[in-house]
Biopython code that builds the backbone (N, CA, C, O; Angstrom):
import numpy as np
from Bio.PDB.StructureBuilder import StructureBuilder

atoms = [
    (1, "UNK", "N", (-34.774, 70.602, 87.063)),
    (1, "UNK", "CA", (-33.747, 71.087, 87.954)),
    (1, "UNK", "C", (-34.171, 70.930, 89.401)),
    (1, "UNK", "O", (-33.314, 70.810, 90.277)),
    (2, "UNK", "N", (-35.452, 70.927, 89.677)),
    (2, "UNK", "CA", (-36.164, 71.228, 91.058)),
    (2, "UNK", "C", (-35.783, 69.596, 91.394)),
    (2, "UNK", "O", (-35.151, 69.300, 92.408)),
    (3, "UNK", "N", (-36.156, 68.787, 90.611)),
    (3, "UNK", "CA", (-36.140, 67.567, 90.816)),
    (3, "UNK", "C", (-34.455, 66.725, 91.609)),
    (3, "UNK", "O", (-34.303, 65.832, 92.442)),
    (4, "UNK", "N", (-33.679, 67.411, 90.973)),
    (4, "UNK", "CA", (-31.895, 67.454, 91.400)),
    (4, "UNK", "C", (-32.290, 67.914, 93.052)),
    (4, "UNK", "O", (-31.661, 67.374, 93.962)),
    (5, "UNK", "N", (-33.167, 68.749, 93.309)),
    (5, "UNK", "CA", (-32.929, 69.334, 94.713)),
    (5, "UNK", "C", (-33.198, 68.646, 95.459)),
    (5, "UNK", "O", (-32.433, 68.482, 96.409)),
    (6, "UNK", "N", (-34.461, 67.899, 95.367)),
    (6, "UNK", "CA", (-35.080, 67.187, 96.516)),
    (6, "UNK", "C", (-34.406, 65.652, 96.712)),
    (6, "UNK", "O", (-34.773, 64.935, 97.644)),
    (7, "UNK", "N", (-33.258, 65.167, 95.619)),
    (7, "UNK", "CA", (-32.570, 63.778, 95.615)),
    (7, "UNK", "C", (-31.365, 64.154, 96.776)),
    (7, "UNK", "O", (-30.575, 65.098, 96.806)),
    (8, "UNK", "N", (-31.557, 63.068, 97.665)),
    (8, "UNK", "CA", (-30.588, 63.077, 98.973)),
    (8, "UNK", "C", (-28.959, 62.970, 98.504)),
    (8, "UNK", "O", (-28.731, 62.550, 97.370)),
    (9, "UNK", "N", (-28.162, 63.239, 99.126)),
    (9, "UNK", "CA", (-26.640, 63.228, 98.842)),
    (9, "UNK", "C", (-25.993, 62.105, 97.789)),
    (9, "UNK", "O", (-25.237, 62.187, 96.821)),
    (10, "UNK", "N", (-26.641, 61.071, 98.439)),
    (10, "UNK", "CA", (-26.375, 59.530, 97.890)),
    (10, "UNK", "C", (-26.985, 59.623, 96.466)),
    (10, "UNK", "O", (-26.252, 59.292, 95.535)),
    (11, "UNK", "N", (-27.982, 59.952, 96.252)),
    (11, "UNK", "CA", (-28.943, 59.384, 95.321)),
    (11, "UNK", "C", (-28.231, 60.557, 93.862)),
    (11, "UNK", "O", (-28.014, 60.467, 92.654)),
    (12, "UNK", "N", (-28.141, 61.241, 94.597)),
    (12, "UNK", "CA", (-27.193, 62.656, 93.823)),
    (12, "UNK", "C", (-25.724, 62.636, 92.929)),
    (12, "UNK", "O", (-25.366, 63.117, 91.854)),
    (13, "UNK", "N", (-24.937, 61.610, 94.241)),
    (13, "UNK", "CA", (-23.618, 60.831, 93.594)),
    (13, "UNK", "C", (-23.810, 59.901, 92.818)),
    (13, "UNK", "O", (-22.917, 59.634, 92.013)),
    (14, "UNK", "N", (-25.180, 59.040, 92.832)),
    (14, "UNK", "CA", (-24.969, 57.795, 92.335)),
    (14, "UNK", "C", (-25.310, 58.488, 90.805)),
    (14, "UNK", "O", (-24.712, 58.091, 89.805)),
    (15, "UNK", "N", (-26.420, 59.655, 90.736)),
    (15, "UNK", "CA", (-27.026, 60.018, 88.999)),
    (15, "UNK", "C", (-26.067, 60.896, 88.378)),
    (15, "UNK", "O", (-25.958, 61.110, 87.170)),
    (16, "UNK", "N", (-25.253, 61.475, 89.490)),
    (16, "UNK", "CA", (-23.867, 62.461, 88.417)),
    (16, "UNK", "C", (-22.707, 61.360, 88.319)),
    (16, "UNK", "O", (-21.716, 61.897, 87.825)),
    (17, "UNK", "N", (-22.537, 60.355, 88.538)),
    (17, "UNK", "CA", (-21.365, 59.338, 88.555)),
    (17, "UNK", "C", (-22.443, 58.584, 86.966)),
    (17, "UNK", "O", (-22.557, 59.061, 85.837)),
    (18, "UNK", "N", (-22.970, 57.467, 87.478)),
    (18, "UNK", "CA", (-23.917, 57.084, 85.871)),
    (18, "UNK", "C", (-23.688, 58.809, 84.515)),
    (18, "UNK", "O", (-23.001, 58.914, 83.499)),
    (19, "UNK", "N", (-24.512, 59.695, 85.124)),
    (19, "UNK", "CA", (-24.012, 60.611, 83.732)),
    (19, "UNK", "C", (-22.817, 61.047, 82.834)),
    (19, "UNK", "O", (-22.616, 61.324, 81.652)),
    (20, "UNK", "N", (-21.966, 60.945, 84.281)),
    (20, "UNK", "CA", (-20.383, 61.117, 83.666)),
    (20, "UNK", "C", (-19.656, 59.960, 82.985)),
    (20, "UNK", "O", (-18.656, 59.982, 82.268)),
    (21, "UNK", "N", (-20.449, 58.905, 83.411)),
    (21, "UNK", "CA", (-19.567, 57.597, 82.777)),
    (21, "UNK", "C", (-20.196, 57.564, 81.481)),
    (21, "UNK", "O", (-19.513, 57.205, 80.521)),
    (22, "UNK", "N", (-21.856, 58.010, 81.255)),
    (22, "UNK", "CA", (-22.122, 57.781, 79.749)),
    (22, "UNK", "C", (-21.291, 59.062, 79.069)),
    (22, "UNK", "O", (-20.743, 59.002, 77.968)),
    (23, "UNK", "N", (-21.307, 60.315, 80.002)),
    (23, "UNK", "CA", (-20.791, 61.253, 79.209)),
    (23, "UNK", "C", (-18.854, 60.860, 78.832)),
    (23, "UNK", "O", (-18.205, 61.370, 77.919)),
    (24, "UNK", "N", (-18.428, 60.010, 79.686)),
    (24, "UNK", "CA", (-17.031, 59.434, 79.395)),
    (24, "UNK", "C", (-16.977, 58.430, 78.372)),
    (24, "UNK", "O", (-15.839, 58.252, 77.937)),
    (25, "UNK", "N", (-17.824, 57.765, 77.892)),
    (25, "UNK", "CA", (-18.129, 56.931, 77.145)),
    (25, "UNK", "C", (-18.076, 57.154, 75.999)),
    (25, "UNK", "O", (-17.324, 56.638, 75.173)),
    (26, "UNK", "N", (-19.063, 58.135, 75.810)),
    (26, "UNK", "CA", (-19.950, 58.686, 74.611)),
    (26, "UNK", "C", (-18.232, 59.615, 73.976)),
    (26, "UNK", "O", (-17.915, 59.315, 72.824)),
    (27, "UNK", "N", (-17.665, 60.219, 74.420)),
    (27, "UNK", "CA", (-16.901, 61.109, 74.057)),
    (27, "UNK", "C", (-15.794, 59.744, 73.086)),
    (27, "UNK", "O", (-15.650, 59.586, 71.874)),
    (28, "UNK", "N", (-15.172, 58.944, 74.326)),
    (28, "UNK", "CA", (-14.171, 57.812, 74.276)),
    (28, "UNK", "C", (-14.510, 57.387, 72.508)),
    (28, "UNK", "O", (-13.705, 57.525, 71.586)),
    (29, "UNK", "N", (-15.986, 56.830, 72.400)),
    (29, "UNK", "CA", (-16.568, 56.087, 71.298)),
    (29, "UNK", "C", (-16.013, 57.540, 70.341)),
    (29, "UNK", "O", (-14.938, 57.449, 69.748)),
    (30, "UNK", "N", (-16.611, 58.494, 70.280)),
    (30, "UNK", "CA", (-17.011, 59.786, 69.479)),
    (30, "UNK", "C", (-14.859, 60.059, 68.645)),
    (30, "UNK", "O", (-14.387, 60.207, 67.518)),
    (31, "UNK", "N", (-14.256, 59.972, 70.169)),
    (31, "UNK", "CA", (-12.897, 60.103, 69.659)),
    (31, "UNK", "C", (-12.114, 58.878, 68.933)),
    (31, "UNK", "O", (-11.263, 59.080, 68.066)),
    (32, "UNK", "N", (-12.373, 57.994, 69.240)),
    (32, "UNK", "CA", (-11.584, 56.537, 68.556)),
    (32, "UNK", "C", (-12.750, 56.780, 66.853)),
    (32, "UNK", "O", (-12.096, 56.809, 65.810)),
    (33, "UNK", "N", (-13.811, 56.882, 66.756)),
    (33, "UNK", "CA", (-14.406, 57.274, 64.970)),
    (33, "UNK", "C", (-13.516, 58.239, 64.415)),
    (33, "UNK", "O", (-13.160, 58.350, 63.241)),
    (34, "UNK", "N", (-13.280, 58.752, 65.158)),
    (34, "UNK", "CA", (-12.641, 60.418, 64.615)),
    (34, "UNK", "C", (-11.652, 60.380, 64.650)),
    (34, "UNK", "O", (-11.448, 60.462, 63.438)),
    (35, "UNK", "N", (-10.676, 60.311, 65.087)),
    (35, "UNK", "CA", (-9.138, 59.236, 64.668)),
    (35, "UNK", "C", (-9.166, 58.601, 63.508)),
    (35, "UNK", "O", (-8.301, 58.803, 62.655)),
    (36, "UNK", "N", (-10.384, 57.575, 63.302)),
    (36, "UNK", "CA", (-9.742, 56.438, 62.296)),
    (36, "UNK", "C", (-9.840, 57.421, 61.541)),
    (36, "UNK", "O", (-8.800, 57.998, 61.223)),
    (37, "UNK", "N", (-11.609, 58.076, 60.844)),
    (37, "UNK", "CA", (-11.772, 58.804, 59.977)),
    (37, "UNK", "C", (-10.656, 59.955, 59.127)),
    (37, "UNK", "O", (-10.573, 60.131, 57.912)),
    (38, "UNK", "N", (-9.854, 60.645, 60.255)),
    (38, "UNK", "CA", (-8.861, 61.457, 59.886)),
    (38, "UNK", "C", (-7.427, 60.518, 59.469)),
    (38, "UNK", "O", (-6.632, 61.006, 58.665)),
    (39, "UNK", "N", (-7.184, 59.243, 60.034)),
    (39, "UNK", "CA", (-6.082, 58.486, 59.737)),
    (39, "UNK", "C", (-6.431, 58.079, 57.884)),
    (39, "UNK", "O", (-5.528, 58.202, 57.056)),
    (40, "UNK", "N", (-7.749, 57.638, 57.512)),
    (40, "UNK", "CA", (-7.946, 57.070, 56.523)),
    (40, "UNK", "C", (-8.264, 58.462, 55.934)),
    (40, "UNK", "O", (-8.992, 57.840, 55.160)),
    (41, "UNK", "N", (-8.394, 59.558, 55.614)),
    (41, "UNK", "CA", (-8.516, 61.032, 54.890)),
    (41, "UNK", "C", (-6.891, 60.683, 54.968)),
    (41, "UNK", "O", (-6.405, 59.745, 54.335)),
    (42, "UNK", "N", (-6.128, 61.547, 55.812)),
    (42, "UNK", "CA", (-4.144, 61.153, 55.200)),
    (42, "UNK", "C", (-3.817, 60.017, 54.502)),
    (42, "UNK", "O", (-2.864, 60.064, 53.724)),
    (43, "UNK", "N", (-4.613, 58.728, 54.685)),
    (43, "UNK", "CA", (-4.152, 57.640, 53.921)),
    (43, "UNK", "C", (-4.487, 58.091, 52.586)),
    (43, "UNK", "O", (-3.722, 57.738, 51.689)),
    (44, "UNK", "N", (-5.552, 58.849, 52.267)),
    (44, "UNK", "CA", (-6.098, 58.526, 51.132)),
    (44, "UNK", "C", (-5.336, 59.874, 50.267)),
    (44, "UNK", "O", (-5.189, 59.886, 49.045)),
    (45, "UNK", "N", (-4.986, 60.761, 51.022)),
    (45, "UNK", "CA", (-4.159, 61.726, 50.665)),
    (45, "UNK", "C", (-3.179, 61.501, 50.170)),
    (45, "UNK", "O", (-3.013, 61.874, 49.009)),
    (46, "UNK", "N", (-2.245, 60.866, 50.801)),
    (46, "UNK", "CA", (-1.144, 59.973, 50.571)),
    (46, "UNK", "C", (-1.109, 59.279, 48.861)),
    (46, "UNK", "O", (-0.478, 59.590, 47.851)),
    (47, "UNK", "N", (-2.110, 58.229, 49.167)),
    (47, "UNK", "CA", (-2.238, 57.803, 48.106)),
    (47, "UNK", "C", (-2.427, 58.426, 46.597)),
    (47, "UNK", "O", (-2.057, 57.860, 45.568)),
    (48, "UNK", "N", (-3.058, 59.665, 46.670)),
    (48, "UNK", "CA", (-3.048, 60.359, 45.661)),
    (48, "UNK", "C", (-2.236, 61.104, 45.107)),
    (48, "UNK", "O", (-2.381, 61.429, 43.929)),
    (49, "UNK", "N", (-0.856, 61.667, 46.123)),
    (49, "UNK", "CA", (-0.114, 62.219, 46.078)),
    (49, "UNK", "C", (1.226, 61.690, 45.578)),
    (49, "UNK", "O", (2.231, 62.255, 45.145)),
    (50, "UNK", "N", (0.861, 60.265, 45.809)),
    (50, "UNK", "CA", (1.862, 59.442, 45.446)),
    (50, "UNK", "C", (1.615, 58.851, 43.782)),
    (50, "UNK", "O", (2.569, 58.347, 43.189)),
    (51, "UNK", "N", (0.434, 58.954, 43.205)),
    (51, "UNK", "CA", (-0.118, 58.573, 42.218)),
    (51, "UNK", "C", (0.035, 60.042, 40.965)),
    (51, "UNK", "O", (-0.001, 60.008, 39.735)),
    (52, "UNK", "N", (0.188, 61.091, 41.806)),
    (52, "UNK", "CA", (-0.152, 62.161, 41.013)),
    (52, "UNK", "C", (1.686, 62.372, 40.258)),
    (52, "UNK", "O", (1.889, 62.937, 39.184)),
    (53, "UNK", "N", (2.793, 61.769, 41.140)),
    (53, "UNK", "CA", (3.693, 62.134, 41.324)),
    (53, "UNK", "C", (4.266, 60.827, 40.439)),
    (53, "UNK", "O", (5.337, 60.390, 40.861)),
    (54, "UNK", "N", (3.820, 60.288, 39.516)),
    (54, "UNK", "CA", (3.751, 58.564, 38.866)),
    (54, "UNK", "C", (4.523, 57.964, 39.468)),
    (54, "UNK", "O", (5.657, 57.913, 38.992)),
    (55, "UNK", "N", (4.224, 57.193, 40.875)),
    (55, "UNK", "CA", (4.373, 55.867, 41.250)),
    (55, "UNK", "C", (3.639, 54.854, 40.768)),
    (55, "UNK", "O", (2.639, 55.060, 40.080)),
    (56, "UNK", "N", (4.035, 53.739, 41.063)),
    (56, "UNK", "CA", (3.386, 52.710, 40.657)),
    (56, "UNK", "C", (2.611, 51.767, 41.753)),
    (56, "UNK", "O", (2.850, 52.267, 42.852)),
    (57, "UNK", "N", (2.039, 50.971, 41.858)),
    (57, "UNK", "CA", (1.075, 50.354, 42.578)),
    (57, "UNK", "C", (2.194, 50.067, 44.210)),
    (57, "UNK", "O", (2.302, 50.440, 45.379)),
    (58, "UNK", "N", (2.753, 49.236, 43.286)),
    (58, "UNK", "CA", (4.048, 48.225, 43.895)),
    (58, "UNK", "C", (4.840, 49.384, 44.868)),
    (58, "UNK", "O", (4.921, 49.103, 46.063)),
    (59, "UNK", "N", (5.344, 50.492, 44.469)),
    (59, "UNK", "CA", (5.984, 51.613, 44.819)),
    (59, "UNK", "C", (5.412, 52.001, 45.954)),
    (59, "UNK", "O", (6.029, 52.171, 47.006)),
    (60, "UNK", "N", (3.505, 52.251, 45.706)),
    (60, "UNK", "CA", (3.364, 52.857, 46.841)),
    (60, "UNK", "C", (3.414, 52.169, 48.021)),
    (60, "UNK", "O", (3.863, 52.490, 49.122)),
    (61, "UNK", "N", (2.628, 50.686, 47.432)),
    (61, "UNK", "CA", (2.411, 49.760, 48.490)),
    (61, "UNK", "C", (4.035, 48.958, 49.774)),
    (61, "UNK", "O", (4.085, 48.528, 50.927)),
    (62, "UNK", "N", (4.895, 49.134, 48.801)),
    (62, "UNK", "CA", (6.028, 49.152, 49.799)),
    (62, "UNK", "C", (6.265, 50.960, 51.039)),
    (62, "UNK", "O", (6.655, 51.230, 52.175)),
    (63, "UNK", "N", (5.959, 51.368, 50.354)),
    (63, "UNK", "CA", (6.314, 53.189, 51.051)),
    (63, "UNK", "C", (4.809, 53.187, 51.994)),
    (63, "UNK", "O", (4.842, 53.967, 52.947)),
    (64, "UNK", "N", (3.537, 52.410, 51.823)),
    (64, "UNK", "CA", (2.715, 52.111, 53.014)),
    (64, "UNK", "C", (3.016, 51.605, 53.697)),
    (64, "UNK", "O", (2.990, 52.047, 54.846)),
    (65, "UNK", "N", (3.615, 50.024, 53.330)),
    (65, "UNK", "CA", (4.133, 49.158, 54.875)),
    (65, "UNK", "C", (5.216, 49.459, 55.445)),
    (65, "UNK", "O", (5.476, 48.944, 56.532)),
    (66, "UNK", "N", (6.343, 50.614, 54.672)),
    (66, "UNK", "CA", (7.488, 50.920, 55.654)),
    (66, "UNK", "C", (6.888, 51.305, 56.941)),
    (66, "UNK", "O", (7.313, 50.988, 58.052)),
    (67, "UNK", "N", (5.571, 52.220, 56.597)),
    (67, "UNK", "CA", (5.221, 53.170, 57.705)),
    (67, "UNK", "C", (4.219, 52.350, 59.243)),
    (67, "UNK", "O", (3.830, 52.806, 60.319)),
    (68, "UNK", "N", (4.126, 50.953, 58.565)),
    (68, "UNK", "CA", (3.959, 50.243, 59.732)),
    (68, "UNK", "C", (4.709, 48.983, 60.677)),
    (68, "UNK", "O", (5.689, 48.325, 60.326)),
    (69, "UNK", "N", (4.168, 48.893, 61.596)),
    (69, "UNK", "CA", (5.230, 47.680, 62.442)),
    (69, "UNK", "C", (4.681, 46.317, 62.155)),
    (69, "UNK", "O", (3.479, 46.104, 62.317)),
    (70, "UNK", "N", (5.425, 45.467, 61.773)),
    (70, "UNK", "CA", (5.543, 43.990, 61.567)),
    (70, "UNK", "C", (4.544, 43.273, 62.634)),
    (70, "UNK", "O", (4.576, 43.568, 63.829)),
    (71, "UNK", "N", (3.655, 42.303, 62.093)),
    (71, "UNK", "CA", (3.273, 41.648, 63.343)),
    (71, "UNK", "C", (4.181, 40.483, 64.006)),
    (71, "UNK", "O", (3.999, 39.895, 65.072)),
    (72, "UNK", "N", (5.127, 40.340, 63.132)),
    (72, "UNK", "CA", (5.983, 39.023, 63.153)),
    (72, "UNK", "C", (6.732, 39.035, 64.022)),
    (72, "UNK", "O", (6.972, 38.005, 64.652)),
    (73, "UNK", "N", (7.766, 41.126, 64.523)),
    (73, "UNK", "CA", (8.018, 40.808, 65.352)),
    (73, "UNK", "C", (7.835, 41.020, 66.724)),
    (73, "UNK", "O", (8.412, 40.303, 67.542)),
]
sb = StructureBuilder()
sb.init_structure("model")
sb.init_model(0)
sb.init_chain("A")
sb.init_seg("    ")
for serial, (resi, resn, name, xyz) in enumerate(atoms, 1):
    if name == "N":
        sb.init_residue(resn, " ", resi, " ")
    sb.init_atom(name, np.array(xyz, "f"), 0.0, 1.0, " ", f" {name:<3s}", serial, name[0])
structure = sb.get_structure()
């Protein structure tokens, strides 16, 4: 901490600007894992729910791609 005191104004902005960008970083990375992870837990939810309820392969796999957008258009 003593060490923070004796770094001049400049030298001060430049090591809390670098910390915040790894600490902006680190979070950014931490939240886009944690998204997918919870997207693919509902997928997989999904899937079971749809299996438990006797669909068929074909069944579910159309009622997955309704729920996404086309690359085509």
């Amino acid at each position: 901490m003593y060490d923070l005191q004796q770094l001049n104004p400049g030298e001060l902005i430049a090591v809390v600007s670098i910390v915040g960008g790894l600490v902006c970083g680190t979070v950014t990375i931490a939240a886009h894992y944690y998204r997918q992870i919870r997207r693919d837990e509902i997928l997989a939810k999904l899937k079971t729910d749809m299996l438990d309820r006797g669909m068929t392969a074909a069944e579910i796999q159309t009622v997955l791609e309704a729920g996404t957008v086309a690359s085509d258009q």
